[in-house]
C-alpha positions in Angstrom: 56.6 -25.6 50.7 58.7 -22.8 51.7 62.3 -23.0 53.1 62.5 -22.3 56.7 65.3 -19.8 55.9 62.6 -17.9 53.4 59.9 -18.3 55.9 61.9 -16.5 58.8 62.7 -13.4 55.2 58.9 -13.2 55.1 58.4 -12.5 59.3 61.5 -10.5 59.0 60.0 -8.1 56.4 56.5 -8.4 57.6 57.6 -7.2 60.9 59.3 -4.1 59.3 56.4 -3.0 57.6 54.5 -3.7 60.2 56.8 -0.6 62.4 56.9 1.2 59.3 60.6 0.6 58.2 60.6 -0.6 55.3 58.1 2.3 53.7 59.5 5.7 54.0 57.3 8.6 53.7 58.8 10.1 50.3 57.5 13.6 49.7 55.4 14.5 46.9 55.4 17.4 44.7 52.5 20.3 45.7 49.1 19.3 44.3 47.7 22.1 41.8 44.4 22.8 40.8 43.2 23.3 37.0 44.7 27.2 37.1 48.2 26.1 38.7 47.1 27.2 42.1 48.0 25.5 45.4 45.5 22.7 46.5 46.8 23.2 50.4 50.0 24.1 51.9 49.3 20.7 54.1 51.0 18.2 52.1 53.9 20.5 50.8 57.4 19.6 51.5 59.6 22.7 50.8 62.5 21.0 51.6 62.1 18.7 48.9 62.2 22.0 47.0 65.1 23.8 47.5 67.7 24.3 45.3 71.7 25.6 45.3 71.8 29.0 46.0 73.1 31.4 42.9 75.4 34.0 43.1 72.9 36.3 41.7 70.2 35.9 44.3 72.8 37.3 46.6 71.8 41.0 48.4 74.9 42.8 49.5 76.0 46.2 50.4 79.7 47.1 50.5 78.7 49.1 53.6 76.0 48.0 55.2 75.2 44.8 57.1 72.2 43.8 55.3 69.1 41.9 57.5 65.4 41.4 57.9 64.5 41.0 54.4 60.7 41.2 53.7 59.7 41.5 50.0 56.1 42.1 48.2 55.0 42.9 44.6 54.0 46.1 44.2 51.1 47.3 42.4 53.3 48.7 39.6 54.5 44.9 39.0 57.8 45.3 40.7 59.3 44.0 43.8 60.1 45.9 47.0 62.4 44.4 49.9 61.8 46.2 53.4 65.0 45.2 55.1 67.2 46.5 57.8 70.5 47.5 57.5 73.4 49.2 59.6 77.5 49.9 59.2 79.5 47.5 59.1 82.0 49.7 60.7 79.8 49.1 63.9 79.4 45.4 64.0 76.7 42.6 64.0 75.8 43.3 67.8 75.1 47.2 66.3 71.9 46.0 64.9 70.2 46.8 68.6 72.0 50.9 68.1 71.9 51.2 64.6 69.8 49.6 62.1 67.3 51.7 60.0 64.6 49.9 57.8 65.6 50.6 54.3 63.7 49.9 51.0 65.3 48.0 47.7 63.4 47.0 44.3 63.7 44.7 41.8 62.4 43.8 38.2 62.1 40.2 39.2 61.4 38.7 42.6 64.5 36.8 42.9 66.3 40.1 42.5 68.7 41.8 41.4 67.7 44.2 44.2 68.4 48.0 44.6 68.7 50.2 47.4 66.0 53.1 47.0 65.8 54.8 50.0 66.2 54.9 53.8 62.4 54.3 54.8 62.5 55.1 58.6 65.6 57.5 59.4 66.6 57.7 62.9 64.7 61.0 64.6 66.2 61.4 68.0 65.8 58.9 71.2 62.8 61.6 72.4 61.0 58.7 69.9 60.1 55.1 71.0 61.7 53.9 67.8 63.7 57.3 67.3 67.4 55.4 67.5 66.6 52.1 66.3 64.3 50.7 63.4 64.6 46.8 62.6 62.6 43.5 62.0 60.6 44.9 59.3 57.4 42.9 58.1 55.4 44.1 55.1 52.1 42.9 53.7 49.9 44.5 51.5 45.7 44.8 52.3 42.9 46.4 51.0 44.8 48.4 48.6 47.4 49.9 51.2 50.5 48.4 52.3 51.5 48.0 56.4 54.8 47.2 57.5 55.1 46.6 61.3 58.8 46.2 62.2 60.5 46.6 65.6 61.3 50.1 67.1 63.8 51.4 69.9 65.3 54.1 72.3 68.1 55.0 74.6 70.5 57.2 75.9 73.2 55.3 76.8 76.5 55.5 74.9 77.1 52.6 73.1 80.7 52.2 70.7 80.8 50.9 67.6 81.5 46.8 67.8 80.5 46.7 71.6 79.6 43.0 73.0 76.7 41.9 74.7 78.4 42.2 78.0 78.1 45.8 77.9 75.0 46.9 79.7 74.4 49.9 78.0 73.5 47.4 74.9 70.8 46.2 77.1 69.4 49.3 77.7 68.3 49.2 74.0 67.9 46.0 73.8 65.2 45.8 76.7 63.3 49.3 74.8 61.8 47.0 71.8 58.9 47.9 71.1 56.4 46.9 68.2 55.1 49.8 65.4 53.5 49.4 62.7 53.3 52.4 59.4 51.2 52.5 56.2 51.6 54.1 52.8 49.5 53.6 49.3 53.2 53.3 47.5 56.2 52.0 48.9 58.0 53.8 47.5 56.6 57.5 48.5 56.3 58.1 52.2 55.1 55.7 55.5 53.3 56.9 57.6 54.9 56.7 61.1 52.8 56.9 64.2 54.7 58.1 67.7 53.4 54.9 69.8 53.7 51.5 69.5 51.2 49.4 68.1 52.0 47.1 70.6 53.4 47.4 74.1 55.0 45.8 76.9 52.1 44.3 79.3 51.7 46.5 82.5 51.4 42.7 84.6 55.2 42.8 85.9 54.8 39.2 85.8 53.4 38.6 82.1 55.2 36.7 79.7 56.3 40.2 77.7 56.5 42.6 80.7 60.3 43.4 79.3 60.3 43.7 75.5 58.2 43.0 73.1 60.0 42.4 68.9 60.4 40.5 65.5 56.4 41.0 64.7 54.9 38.3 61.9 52.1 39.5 60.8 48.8 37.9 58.4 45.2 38.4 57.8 43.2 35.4 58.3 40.5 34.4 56.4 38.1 36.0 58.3 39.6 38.9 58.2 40.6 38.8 61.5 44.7 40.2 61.8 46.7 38.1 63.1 50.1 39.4 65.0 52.7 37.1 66.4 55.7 38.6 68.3 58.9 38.1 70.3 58.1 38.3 74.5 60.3 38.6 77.2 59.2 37.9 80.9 61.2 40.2 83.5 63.1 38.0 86.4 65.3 40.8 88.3 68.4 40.8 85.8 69.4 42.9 82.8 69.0 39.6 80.5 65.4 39.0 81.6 63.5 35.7 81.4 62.9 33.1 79.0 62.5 34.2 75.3 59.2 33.2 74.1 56.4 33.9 71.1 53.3 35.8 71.8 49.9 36.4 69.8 47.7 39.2 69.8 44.3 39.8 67.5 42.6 42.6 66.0 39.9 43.5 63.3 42.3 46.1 61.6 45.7 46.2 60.6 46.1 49.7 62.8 45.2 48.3 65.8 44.5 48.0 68.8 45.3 44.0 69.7 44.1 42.1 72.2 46.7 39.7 73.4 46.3 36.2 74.1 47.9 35.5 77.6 49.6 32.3 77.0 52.6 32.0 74.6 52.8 29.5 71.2 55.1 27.8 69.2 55.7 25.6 72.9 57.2 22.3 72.8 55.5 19.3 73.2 57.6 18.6 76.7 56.8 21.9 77.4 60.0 24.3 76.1 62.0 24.0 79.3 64.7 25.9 77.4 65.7 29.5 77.0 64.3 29.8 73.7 62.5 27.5 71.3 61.3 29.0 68.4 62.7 32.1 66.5 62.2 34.5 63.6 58.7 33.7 62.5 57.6 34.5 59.1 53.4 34.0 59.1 50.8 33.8 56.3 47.9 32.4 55.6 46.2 30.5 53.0 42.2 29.2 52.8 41.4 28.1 56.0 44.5 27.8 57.7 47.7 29.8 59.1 51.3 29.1 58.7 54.3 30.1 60.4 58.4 29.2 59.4 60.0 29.4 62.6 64.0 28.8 63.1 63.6 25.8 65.1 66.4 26.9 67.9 67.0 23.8 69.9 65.7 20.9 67.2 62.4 20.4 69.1 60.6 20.3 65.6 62.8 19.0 62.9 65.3 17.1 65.1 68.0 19.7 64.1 69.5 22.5 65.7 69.0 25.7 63.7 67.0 24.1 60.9 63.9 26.2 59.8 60.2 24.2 60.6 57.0 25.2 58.8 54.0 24.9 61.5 50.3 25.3 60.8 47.6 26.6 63.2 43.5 27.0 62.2 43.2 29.6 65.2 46.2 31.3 65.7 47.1 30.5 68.8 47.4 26.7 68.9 50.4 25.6 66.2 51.5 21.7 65.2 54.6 20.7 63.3 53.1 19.9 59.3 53.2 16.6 57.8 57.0 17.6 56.5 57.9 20.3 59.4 61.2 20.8 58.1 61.8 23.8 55.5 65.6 23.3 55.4 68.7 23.0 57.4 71.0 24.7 59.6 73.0 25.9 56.6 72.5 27.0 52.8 74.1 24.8 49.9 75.5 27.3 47.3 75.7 26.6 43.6 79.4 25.8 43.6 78.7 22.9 46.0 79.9 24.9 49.2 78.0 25.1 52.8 77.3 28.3 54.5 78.6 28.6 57.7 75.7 30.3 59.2 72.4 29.5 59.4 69.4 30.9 57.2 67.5 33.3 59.5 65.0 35.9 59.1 62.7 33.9 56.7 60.4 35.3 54.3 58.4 33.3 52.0 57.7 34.4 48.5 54.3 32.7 46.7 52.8 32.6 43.6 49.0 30.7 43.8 50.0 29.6 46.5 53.0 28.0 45.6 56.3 28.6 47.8 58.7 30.0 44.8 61.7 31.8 46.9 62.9 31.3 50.3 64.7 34.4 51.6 66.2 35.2 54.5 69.9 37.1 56.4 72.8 34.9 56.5 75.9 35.9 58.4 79.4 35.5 56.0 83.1 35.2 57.7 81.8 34.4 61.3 78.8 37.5 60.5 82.1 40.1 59.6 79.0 41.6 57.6 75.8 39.8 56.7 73.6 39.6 53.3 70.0 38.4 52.1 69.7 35.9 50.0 66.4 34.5 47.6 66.8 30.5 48.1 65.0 28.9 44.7 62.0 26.6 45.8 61.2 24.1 42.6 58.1 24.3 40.7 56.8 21.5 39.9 54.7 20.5 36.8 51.0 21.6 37.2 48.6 18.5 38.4 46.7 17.0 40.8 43.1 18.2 41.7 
């Protein structure tokens, strides 16, 4: 006969597995096939990969503010990073006036990376990305390489370290626009095109009738391109309307997209805030889509500023993964230190599949200038099935 005291330890543990308390969901390295390649992104749990951050994975210009760091290996074996840069005479809020997409390369993907060349110099605000060139995204298809990024225009004057209060920044701001150029090297020249690939909507009351940014870009399986991208609703002020993500489809990488009218990434309670989701970094892999999104407000991960991985089959209609969150709202450095800023700009690096390097901007001394940094992701053993 059991003890009454050990009777009421069984009901008190059989109730907490019962609710699930007393069996936490412990991640579990990435499955690999027989050749080392990624069974499914489904069950991966990158944050149970990340590692310290090492000095040497760190981009930085002495001059520059550097951002938007989006790498691929190039045909040659190396590794190019399409990123955006600007003074840092001028300030962070200087990105809107002037960034330029620049190109770097590297022997190893982690870097050490090397500034090669301005890719898109500025070429007069007659343009509709003739000031401003940022948000790059580069991906490679067919044999050619694309790199949509974000263009704009103006002819207000804006001085170097102006605040958002000044409305001649929003002047800029509010001419985003969406391009897209192609080139068979990336290192020898783009070809730029003189209109966007993607526009505001002429419906003064769509979702992106103001601006339209930060394109993510991916080819699904199908072969159908898949283009998600910062929208902006007008409401009568200089600010405009909530922020929200957009998706547009088409059967080539040149265009022209279709948009769909609603916009993703939403919150379950419906995204009541000014903006939920930021920064997404797409791909695909098999059957399904993937996005990293800076999860703004916590609505995916439960944390403020944390990065979330989402999936979607169809593009339009994303879910949180079985481990949504990617990391959190700061780095951890290999002396044991915190960044004080938050990991933005994401840009996954694979190998089979595999997640390998995280990278993405991250503003140092309250963003007195910014960097890029490659984040290691483990590796685990191969296994699985």
């Amino acid at each position: 006969m059991f003890s009454l005291q050990f009777k009421n330890a069984l009901k008190i543990v059989f109730t907490f597995l019962q609710i699930g308390f007393c069996i936490p969901s412990f991640a579990q390295y990435p499955k690999l096939d027989k050749k080392g390649n990624l069974v499914s992104m489904d069950e991966v749990d990158i944050s149970s990969m990340v590692q310290p951050l090492p000095e040497k994975n760190k981009f930085v210009d002495s001059n520059y503010n550097i951002w938007c760091g989006s790498v691929t290996k190039g045909k040659n074996g190396k590794f190019y990073m399409l990123y955006s840069r600007w003074p840092k005479a001028c300030g962070h809020e200087a990105w809107i006036t002037n960034s330029e997409i620049a190109l770097a390369k590297s022997d190893k993907p982690e870097g050490p990376y090397r500034h090669v060349k301005v890719v898109f110099p500025a070429r007069g605000n007659q343009y509709w990305d003739g000031v401003c060139t940022h948000n790059p995204a580069v991906i490679q298809y067919n044999g050619k390489y694309y790199l949509f990024y974000m263009g704009s225009t103006g002819r207000s004057f804006v001085q170097p370290n102006t605040s958002y209060d000044n409305p001649n920044w929003w002047e800029y701001r509010n001419n985003q626009r969406i391009g897209v150029a192609v080139t068979d090297d990336p290192e020898g020249d783009w070809q730029r095109f003189d209109q966007p690939v993607l526009d505001v909507s002429k419906d003064s009351t769509a979702y992106d009738a103001l601006l339209v940014s930060n394109p993510a870009i991916t080819v699904d399986s199908k072969g159908e391109v898949i283009l998600i991208y910062k929208q902006v609703a007008k409401n009568g002020t200089m600010k405009g309307g909530r922020v929200r993500f957009g998706v547009a489809f088409s059967k080539s990488l040149l265009g022209p997209f279709v948009k769909h009218p609603s916009p993703v990434f939403e919150a379950k309670d419906g995204g009541k805030e000014w903006m939920v989701a930021e920064d997404p970094y797409l791909w695909s892999y098999k059957k399904s889509n993937y996005a990293i999104v800076r999860d703004v407000v916590g609505k995916f991960t439960g944390e403020a500023g944390a990065l979330a991985l989402l999936s979607s089959t169809n593009g339009i209609d994303w879910l949180p993964t079985k481990y949504p969150k990617v990391m959190p709202n700061h780095v951890q450095m290999d002396d044991g230190t915190l960044s004080e800023d938050k990991l933005e700009r994401p840009c996954l690096y694979t190998e089979n599949g595999l997640p390998v390097l995280l990278f993405g901007a991250l503003g140092i001394n309250h963003r007195q200038y910014s960097i890029n940094v490659a984040v290691p992701l483990k590796i685990p053993a191969v296994g699985g099935k």
